[in-house]
C-alpha positions as CSV (number, residue, x, y, z in Angstrom):
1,X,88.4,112.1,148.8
2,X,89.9,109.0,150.2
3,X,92.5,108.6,152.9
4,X,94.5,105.4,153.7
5,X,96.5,105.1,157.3
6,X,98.6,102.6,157.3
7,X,100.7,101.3,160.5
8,X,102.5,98.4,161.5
9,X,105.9,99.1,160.1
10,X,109.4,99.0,161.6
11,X,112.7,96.9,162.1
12,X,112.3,93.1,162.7
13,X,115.2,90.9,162.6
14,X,115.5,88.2,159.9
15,X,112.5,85.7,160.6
16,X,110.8,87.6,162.4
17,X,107.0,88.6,161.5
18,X,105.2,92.0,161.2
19,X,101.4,92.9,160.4
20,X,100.7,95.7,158.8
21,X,97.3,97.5,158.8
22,X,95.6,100.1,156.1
23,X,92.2,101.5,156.8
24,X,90.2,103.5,154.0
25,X,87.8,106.1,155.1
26,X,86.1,109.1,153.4
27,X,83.6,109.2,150.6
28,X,83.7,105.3,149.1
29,X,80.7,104.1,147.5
30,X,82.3,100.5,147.3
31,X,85.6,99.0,147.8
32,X,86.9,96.8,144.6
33,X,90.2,95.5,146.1
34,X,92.9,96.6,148.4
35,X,96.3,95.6,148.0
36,X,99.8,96.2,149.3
37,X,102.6,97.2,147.3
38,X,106.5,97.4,147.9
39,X,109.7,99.9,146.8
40,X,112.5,98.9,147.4
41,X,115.8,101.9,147.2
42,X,116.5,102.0,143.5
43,X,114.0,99.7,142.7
44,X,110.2,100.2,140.9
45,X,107.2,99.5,143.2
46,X,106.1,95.9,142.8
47,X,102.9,94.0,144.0
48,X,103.1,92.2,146.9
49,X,99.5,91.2,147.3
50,X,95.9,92.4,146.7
51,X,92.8,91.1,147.9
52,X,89.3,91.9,146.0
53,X,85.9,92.5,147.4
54,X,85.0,88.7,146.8
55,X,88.0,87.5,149.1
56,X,89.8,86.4,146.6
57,X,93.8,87.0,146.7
58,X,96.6,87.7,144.5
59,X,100.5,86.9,145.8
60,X,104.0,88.1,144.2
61,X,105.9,84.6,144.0
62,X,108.6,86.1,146.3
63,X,106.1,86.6,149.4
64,X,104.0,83.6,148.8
65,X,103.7,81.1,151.8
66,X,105.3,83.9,153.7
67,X,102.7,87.0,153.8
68,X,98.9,86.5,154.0
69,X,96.9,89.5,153.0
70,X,93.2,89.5,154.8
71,X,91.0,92.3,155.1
72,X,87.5,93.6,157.3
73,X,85.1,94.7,155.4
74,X,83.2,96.2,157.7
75,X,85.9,98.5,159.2
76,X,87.8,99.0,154.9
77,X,90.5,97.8,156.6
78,X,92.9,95.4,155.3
79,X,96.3,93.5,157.0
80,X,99.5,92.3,155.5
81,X,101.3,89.8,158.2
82,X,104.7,88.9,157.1
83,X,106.4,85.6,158.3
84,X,109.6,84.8,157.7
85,X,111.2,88.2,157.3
86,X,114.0,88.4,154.7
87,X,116.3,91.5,154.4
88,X,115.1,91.3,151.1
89,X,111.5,92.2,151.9
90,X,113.1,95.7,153.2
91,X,111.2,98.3,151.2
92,X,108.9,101.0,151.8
93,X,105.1,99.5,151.6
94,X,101.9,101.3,150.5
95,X,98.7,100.2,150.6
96,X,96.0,100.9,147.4
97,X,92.6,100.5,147.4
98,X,90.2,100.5,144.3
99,X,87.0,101.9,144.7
100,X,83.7,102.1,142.6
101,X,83.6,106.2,142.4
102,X,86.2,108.7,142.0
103,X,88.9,109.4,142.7
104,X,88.8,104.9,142.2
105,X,92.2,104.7,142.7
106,X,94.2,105.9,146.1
107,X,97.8,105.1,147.6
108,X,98.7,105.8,151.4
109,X,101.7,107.4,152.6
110,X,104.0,104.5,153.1
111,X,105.2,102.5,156.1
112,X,109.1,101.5,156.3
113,X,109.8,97.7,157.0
114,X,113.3,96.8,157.6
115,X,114.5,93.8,158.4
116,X,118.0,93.5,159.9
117,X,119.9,90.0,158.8
């Protein structure tokens, strides 16, 4: 199995900044990519960003030059920081990670941002 604990959620105010943190422990042969993704109340989950095991990084045009995805791959740990806080970026966000063996896909539990215009 695989386990993601996420942290770093909360309430910001408008423009205000948050980081967010997911690490991935258990039985993981290799990491692929890890990735954050958003839900917003009545709305489908949606990419926000995703990072794979060659650094490269993938942005939803709504967050880019706003939220910087990085990751340490020593510690299968990757960080979402959030600048510029909009109300609209309120949502629940999960982190995913893909990984080489099963179960090679694995969401965590969900941290709440909300930010307060």
């Amino acid at each position: 199995q695989v386990q993601l604990v996420e942290s770093g959620g909360g309430l910001v105010q408008a423009g205000g900044s948050l980081r967010l943190s997911c690490a991935a422990s258990g039985r993981i042969f290799r990491i692929n990519a890890m990735g954050w993704y958003r839900q917003a109340p009545g709305k489908e989950r949606e990419l926000v960003a995703e990072i794979t095991s060659d650094g490269s990084t993938n942005y939803a045009d709504h967050v880019k030059g706003r939220f910087t995805i990085s990751r340490d791959s020593a510690k299968n740990t990757v960080y979402l920081q959030m600048n510029s806080l909009k109300s609209e970026d309120t949502a629940i966000y999960y982190c995913k990670v893909v990984v080489s063996n099963y179960p090679y896909v694995a969401w965590g539990q969900g941290t709440q941002v909300t930010v307060s215009s």
